[in-house]
SESE-275675 format. One record per residue (C-alpha): x, y, z; residue number from 1. Coordinates in Angstrom, 1 decimal. Layout:
BEGIN
{u X	v Y	w Z	num NUM}
...
This chain:
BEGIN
{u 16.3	v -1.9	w -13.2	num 1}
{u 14.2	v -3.2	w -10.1	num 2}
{u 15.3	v -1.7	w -6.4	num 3}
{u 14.0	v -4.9	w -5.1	num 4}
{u 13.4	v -8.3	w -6.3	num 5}
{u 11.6	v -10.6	w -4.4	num 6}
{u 12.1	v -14.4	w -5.6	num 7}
{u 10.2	v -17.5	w -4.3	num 8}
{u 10.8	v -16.3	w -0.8	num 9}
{u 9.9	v -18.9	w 2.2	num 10}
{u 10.9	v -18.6	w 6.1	num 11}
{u 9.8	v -20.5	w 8.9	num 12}
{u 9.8	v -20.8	w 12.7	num 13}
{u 10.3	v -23.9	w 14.0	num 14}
{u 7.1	v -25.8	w 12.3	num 15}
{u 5.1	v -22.7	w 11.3	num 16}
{u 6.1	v -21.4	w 7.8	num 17}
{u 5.3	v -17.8	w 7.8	num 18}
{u 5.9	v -17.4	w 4.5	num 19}
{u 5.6	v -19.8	w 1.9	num 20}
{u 6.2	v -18.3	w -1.6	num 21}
{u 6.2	v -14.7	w -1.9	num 22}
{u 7.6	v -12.9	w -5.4	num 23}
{u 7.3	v -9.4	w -6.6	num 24}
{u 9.5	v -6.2	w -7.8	num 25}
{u 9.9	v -2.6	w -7.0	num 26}
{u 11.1	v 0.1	w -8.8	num 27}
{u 12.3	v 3.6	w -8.6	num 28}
{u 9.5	v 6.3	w -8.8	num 29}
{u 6.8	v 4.2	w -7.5	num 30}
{u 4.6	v 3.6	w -4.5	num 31}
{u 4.4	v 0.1	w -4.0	num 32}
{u 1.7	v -1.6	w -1.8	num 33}
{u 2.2	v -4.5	w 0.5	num 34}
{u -1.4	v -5.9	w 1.2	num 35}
{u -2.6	v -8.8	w 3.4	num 36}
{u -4.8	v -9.7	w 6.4	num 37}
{u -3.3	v -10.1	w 9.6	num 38}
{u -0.9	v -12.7	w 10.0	num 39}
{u -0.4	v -13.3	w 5.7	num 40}
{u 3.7	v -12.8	w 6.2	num 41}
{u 3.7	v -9.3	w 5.3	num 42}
{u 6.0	v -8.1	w 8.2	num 43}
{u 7.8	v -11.1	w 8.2	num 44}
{u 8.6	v -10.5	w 4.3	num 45}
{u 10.0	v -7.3	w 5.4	num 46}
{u 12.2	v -8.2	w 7.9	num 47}
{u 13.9	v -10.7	w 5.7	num 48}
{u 14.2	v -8.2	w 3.3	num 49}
{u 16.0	v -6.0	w 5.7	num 50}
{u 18.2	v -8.8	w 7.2	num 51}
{u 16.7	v -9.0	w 10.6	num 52}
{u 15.6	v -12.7	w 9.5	num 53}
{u 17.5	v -14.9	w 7.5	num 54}
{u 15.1	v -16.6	w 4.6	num 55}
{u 14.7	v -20.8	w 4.6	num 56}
{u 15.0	v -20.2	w 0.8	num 57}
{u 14.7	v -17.8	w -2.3	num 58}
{u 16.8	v -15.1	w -3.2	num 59}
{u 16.2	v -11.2	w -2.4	num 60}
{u 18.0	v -8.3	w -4.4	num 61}
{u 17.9	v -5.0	w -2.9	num 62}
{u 19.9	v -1.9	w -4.4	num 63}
{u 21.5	v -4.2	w -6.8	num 64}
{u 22.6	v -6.6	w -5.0	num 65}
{u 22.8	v -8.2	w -1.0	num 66}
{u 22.2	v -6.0	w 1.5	num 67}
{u 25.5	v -4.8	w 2.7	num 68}
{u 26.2	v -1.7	w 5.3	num 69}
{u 26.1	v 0.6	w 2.7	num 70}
{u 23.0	v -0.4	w 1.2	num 71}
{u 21.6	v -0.6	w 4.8	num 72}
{u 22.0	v 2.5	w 4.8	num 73}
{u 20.3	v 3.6	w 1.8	num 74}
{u 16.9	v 2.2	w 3.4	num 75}
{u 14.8	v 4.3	w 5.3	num 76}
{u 12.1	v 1.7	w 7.7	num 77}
{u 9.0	v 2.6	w 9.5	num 78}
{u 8.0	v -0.6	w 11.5	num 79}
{u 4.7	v -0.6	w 12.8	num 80}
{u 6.0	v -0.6	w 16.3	num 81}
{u 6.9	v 2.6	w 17.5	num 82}
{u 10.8	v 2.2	w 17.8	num 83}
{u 12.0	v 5.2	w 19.3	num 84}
{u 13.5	v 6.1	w 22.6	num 85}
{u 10.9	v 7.3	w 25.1	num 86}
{u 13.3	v 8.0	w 27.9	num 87}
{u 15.2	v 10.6	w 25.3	num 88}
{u 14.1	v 14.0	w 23.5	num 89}
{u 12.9	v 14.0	w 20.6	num 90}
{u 15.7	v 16.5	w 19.4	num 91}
{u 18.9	v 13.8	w 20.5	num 92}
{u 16.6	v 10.6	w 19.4	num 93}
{u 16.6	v 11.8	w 16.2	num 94}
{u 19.9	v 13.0	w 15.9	num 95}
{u 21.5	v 10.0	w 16.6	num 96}
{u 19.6	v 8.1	w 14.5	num 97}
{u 20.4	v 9.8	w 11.8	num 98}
{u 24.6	v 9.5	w 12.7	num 99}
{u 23.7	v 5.9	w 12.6	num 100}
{u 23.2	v 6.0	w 9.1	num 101}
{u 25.8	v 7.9	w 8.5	num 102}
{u 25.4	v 11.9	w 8.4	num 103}
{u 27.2	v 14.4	w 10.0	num 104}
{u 25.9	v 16.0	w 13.3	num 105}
{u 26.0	v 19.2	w 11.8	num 106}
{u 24.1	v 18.3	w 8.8	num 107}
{u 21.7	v 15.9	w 10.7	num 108}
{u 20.7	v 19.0	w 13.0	num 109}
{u 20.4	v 21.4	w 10.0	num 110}
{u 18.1	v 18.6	w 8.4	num 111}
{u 16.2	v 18.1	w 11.2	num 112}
{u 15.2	v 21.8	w 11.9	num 113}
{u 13.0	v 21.7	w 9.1	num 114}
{u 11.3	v 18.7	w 9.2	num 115}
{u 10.4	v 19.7	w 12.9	num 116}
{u 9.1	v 22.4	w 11.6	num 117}
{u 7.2	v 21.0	w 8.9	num 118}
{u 5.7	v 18.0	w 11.2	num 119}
{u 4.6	v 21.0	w 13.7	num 120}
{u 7.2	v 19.2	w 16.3	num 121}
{u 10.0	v 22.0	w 16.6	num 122}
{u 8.5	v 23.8	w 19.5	num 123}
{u 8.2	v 19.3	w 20.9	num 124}
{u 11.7	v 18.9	w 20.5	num 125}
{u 13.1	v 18.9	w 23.9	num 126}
{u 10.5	v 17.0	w 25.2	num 127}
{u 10.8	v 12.9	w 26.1	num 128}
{u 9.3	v 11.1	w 23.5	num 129}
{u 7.1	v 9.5	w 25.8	num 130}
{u 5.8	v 12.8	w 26.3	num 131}
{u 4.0	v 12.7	w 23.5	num 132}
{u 1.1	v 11.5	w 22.0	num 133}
{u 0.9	v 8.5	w 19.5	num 134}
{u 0.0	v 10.9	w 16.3	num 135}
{u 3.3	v 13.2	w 17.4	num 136}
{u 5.5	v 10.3	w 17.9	num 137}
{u 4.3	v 8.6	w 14.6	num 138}
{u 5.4	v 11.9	w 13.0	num 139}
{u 8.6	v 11.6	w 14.7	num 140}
{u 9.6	v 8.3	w 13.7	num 141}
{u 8.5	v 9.5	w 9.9	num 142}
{u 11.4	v 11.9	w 10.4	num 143}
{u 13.6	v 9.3	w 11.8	num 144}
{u 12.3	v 7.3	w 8.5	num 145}
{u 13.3	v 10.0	w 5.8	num 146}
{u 16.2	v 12.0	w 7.4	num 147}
{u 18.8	v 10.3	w 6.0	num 148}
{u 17.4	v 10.8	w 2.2	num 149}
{u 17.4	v 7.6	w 1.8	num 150}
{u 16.9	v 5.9	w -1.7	num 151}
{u 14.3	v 2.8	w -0.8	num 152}
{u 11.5	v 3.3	w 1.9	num 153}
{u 9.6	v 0.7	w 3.6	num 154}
{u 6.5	v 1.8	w 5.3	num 155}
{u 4.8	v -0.3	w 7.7	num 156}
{u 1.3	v 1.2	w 8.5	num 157}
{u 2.2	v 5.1	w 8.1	num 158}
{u -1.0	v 6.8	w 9.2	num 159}
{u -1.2	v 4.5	w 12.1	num 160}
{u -2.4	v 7.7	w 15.2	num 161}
{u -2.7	v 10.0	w 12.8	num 162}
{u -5.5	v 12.7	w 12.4	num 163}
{u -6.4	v 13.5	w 8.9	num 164}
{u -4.6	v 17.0	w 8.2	num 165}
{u -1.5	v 14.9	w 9.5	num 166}
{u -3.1	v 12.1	w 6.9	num 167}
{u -2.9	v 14.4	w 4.6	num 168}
{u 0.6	v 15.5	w 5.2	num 169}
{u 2.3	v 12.4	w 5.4	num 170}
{u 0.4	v 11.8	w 1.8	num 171}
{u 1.7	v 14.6	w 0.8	num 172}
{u 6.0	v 13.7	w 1.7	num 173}
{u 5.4	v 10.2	w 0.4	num 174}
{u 4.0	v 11.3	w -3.0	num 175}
{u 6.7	v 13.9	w -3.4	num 176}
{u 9.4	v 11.5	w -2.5	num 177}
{u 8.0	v 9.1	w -5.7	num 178}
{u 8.9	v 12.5	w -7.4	num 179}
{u 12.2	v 12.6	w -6.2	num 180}
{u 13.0	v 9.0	w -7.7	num 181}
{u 12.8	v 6.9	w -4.8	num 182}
{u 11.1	v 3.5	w -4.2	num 183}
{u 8.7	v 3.3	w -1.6	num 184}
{u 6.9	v 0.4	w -0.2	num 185}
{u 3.6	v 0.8	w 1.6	num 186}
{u 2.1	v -2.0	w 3.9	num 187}
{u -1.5	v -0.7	w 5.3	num 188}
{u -4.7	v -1.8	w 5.7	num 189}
{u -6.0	v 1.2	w 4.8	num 190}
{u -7.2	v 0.0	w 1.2	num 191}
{u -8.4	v 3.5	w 0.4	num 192}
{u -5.0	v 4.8	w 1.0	num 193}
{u -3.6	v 2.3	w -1.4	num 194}
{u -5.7	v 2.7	w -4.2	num 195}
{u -4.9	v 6.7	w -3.6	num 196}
{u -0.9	v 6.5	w -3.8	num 197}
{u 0.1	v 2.9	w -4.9	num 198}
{u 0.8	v 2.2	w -8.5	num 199}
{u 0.7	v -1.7	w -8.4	num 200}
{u 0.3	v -3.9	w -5.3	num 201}
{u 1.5	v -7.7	w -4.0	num 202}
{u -1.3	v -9.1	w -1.7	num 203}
{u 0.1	v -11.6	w 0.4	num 204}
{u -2.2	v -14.6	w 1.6	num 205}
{u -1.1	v -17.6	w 4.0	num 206}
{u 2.5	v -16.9	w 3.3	num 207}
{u 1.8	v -16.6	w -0.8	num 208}
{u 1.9	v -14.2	w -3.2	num 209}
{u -1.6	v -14.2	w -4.5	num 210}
{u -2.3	v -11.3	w -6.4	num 211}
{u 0.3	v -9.1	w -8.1	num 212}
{u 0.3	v -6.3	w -10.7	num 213}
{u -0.8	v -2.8	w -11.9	num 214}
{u -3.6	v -1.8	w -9.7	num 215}
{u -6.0	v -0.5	w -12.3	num 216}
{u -5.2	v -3.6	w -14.5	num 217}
{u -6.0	v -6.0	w -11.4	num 218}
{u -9.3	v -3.3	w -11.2	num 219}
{u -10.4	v -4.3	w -14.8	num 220}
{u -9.3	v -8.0	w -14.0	num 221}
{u -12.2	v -7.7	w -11.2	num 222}
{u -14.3	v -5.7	w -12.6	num 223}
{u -18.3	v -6.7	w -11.9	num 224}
{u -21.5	v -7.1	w -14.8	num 225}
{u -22.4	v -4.1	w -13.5	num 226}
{u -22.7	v -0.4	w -15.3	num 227}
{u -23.3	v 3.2	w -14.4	num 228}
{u -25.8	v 5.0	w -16.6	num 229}
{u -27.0	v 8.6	w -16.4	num 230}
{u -29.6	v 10.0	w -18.6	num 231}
{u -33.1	v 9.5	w -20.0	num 232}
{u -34.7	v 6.0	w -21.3	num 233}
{u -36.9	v 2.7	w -19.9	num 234}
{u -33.5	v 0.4	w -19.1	num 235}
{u -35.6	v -2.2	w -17.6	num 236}
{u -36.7	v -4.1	w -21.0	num 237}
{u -33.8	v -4.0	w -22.8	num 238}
{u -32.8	v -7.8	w -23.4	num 239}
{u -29.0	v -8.2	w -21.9	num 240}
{u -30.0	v -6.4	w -18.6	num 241}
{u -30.7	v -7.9	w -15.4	num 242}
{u -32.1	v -5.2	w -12.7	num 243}
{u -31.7	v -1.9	w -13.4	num 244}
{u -31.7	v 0.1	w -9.6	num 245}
{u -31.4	v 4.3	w -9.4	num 246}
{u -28.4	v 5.2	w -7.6	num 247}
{u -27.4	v 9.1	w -7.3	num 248}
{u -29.4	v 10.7	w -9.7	num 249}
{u -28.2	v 8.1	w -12.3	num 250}
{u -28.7	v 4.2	w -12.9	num 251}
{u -27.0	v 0.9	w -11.7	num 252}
{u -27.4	v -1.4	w -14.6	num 253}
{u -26.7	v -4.9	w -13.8	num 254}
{u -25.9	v -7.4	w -16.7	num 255}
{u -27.2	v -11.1	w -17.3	num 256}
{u -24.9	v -13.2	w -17.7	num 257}
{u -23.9	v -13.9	w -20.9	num 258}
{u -23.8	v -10.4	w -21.3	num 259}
{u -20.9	v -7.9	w -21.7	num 260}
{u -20.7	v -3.8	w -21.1	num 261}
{u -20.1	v -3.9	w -24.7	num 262}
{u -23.5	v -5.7	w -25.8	num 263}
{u -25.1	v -3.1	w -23.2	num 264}
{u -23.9	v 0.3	w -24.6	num 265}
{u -24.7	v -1.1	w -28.3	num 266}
{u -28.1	v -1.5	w -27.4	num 267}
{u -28.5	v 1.5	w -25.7	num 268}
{u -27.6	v 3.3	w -28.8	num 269}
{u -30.6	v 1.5	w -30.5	num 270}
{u -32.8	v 2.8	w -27.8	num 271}
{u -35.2	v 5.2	w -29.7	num 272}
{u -36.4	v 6.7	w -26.3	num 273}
{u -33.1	v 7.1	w -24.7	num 274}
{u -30.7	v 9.7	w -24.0	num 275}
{u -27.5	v 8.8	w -22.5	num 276}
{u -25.0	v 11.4	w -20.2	num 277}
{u -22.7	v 9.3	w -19.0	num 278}
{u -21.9	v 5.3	w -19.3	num 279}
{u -18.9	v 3.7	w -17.2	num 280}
{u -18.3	v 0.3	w -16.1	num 281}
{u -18.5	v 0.1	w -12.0	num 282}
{u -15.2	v -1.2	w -11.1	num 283}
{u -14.4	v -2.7	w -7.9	num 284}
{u -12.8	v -1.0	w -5.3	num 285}
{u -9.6	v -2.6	w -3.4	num 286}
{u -11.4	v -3.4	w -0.4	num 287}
{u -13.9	v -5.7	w -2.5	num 288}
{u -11.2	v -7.4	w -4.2	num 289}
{u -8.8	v -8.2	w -1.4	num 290}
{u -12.1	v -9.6	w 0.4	num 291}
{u -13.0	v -11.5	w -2.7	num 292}
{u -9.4	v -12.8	w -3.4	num 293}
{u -9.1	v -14.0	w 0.8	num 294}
{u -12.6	v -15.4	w 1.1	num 295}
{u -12.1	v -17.8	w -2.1	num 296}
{u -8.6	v -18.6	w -1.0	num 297}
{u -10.0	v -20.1	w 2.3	num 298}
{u -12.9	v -21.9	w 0.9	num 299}
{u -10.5	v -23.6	w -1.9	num 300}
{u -8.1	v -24.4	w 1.5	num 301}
{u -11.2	v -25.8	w 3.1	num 302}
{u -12.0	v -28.0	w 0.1	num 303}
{u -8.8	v -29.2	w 0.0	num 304}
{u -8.7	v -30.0	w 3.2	num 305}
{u -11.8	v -32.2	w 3.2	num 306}
């Protein structure tokens, strides 16, 4: 059973429609990415999501259901924008947000002990949050995020100040928290982090939906007429190939046309001369897709708009 359902989803402002048609579903266990260039809907999405905008239409399931008190506080939320108290410590911002979602003081404190420690901001504690610096109060409001245990997780931007051994780290609580059973959803423009910890992905465009699934299926959806070869042989007058270029001690084998990875490793088993190491298919990364997917989008807007 999905955590959240996401159905036909549209909200506007006034004359602007922010989001137009946005549909995916999350479950438990899994790292979900949120993709999109600036201003796509992605934060809006959210916040309708967590009730701090009403939708113009669709319906949105969270928990089972509408999102009610309870279920409020079953969600743990990172905005992007840093949302703590600067004028308070660290130690009583932190506590009270966690009585706002409904623990005990007592247990709150005894929680809180060691994720200060863990984060590296026990011995920070008693200081103002504006006191600190943007990686230390991005680690704070992580804590703020995850205190509570809650059971679904919204990320906006997570590594946003953050050096790489506190990269690292905050990898390292998000992937054990899929362990644990919870749902987590991860907005970033850090491709390379998605295609690191996400299992599938939604990548939001203009408002829409526009790219939704498994992300090593969407990977093979993508993938180029291009191959990676290692090993011995004359590539270059073989009859499906195109160029053949080295590339790290190996070869980058690019197809014609009408030909297919499949014709390409048949005939390199007929190659008298050649001996073969290793032979994969160069997949796309993230980052080349989601330009791909944008780009193409904007020239079929253009066309239509002519």
């Amino acid at each position: 059973m999905p955590t959240v359902t996401v159905s036909s989803l549209c909200k506007n402002f006034g004359h602007v429609r922010a989001v137009q048609d946005v549909s995916f579903q999350v479950f438990p266990g899994e790292i979900f990415g949120m993709l999109g260039p600036n201003g796509a809907g992605k934060t809006t999405t959210i916040r309708v999501m967590l009730d701090i905008y009403q939708p113009n239409s669709g319906e949105i399931s969270i928990l089972g259901g509408k999102l009610t008190d309870s279920r409020k506080r079953a969600i743990g939320y990172l905005p992007e924008d840093r949302g703590l108290y600067k004028d308070l410590t660290v130690e009583r911002t932190l506590i009270f947000l966690a009585l706002l979602k409904g623990l005990e003081e007592k247990e709150a404190r005894r929680r809180l002990d060691g994720w200060l420690k863990r984060m590296d901001l026990y011995d920070h504690r008693k200081k103002k949050v504006q006191e600190l610096s943007k990686g230390m109060q991005q680690k704070a409001q992580i804590i703020s995020t995850l205190l509570h245990d809650p059971e679904l997780i919204i990320l906006d931007e997570p590594f946003s100040g953050l050096d790489p051994v506190n990269t690292r780290l905050v990898k390292d609580i998000i992937e054990e928290q899929r362990v644990a059973g919870k749902t987590i959803i991860m907005s970033t423009h850090q491709m390379y982090q998605v295609e690191a910890l996400c299992n599938r992905i939604v990548l939001i465009d203009h408002g829409r939906s526009v790219l939704y699934g498994d992300v090593s299926e969407i990977k093979r959806k993508y993938a180029t007429d291009t191959v990676l070869v290692k090993g011995d042989g004359d590539f270059t007058q073989l009859s499906c190939v195109d160029t053949v270029v080295q590339q790290n001690g190996g070869w980058r084998i690019h197809l014609k046309p009408e030909a297919s990875p499949d014709i390409l490793f048949r005939c390199l088993a007929e190659l008298p001369s050649a001996h073969i190491e290793h032979f994969e298919i160069a997949e796309p990364s993230l980052d080349d897709i989601f330009i791909s997917v944008v780009q193409n989008r904007g020239v079929k807007d253009e066309a239509l708009n002519e």
